[in-house]
C-alpha positions, 0 to 999 in steps of 0.5 A, spaced: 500 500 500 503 507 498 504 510 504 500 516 505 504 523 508 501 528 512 501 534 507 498 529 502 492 529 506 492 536 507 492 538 500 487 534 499 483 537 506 485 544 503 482 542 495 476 540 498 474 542 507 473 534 507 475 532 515 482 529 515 479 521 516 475 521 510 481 525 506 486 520 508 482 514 506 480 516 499 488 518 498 489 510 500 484 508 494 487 512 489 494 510 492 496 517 493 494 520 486 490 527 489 486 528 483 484 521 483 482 522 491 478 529 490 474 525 484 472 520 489 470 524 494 466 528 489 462 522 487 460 520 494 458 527 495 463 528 501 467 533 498 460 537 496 458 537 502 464 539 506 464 546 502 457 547 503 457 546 510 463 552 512 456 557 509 451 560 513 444 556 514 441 562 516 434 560 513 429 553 514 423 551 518 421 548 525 416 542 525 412 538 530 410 531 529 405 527 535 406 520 535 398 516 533 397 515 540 399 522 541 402 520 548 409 523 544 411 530 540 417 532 538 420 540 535 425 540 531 429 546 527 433 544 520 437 550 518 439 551 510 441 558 506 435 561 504 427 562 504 427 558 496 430 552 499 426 552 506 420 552 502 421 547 497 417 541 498 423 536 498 425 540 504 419 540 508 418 533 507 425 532 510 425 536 515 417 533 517 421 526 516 426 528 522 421 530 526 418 524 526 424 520 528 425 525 533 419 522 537 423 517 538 430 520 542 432 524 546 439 524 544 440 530 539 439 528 531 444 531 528 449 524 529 444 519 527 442 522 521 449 525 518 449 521 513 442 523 510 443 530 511 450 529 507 445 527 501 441 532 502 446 538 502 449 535 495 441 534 493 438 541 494 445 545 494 445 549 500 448 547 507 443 544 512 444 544 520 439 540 524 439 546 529 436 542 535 431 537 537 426 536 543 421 531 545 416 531 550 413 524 553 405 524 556 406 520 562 400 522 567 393 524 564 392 531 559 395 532 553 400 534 548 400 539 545 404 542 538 403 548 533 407 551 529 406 558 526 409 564 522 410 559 516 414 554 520 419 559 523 417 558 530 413 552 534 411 551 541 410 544 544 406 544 550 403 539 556 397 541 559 395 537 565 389 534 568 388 529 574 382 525 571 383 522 565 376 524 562 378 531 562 382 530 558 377 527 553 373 533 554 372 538 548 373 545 552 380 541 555 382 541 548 381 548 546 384 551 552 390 547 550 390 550 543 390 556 545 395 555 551 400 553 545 397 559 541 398 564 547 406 561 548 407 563 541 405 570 541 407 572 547 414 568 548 415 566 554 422 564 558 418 560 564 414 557 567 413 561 573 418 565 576 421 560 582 424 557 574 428 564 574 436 564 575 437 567 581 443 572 578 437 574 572 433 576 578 438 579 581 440 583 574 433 585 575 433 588 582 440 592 581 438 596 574 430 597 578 434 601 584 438 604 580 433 608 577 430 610 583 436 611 586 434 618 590 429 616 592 428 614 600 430 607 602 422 605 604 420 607 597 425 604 593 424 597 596 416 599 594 417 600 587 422 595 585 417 590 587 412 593 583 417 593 578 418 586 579 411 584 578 412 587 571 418 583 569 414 576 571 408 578 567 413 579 561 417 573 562 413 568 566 407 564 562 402 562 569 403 571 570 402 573 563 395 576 561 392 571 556 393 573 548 385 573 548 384 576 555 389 580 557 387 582 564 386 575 565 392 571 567 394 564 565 393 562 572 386 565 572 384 561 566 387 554 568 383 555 575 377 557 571 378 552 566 379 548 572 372 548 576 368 549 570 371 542 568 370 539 576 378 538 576 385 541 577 388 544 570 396 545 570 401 547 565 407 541 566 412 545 562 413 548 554 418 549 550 419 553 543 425 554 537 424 560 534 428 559 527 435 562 529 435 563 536 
């Protein structure tokens, strides 16, 4: 077998971004000869590929997918270069296909299916970056919900909660976790409630809302800042935010509302949201 050196290898890595590991063996196969090893690595779609990875995925779409049982959802983001490929049929279908797959791990995507994506890139002629991907498993009674808005640019997963599994049955139920997923897009919350916040982000909030009221009396500044506080809880937390279509109506209201018109106890178990580029 020729032996291969170093710098063949990185001549042949510069000619065409491909990893170190897949230049050296194309060089062994073409025993040596680098225009031999490009054209191999060419006609597997690696070279192609690897160039287009070093480019921008600035662009693609989040899709949802739930499981027949609907005991599962997942949301994932696939990234590609622009808004023409991202609409295309072939890509919606690919990154709906993740999506689905992605109701079966927990572990990120990107490694499972590289060899697809590596397809894909040399099919559709752009980069494409599986960005990330989340799962949701129901394992008490309520519902899973997912919705996905603005075009496939922003999508929300979300479990809403009952103590009975016949509420969850129960048509209002139903529409209560539509609008909470519709809610949580059009007001983007952080968390769920504001013992989820980091202690240093409360604590950035605290320090900037005393230093504007800084000349004012002690006794006076605490007061402010604490109605200040409430202000940034209803911006961030879900349960504290003013419900889309009832804004002087928190979220907590309407699930206790919710709750005793269905003879049960209502609770929003946790949610999440990939807005594209985040």
């Amino acid at each position: 077998m020729t032996q291969i050196t170093a710098a063949q290898v990185k001549d042949l890595r510069d000619a065409t971004s491909v990893s170190m590991m897949e230049c050296k063996r194309a060089l062994q196969e073409a025993d040596g000869d680098l225009e031999k090893a490009t054209r191999l690595l060419r006609e597997r779609g690696v070279a192609v590929a690897a160039k287009k990875a070093s480019r921008a995925a600035n662009d693609g779409l989040v899709a949802t997918a739930t499981t027949e049982d609907g005991n599962v959802a997942s949301l994932v983001e696939v990234n590609c270069e622009t808004d023409f490929v991202a609409r295309n049929s072939n890509f919606v279908s690919f990154v709906q296909n993740l999506a689905a797959r992605a109701c079966d791990t927990d572990d990120n995507l990107t490694d499972q299916v590289s060899g697809e994506v590596t397809e894909k890139v040399t099919e559709m002629g752009e980069n494409i970056v599986v960005a990330r991907n989340k799962r949701f498993v129901k394992q008490q009674p309520g519902t899973l919900e997912s919705y996905v808005h603005l075009g496939g640019k922003l999508g929300v997963l979300l479990e809403l909660g009952c103590k009975n599994e016949a509420t969850a049955q129960e048509k209002d139920f139903r529409e209560l976790s539509r609008d909470l997923a519709l809610h949580v897009a059009a007001s983007n919350p952080t968390c769920l409630s504001p013992d989820e916040l980091p202690d240093e982000d409360v604590a950035r909030e605290r320090e900037i809302y005393a230093k504007q009221v800084e000349d004012k009396p002690e006794q006076v500044i605490e007061k402010i800042v604490e109605g200040k506080m409430r202000k940034y809880y209803e911006q961030v937390c879900l349960l504290q935010q003013g419900f889309v279509k009832e804004p002087k109506q928190s979220i907590q209201n309407l699930l206790d509302e919710k709750g005793k018109s269905l003879g049960d106890e209502l609770a929003i178990r946790r949610f999440t949201q990939f807005q594209l580029g985040q």
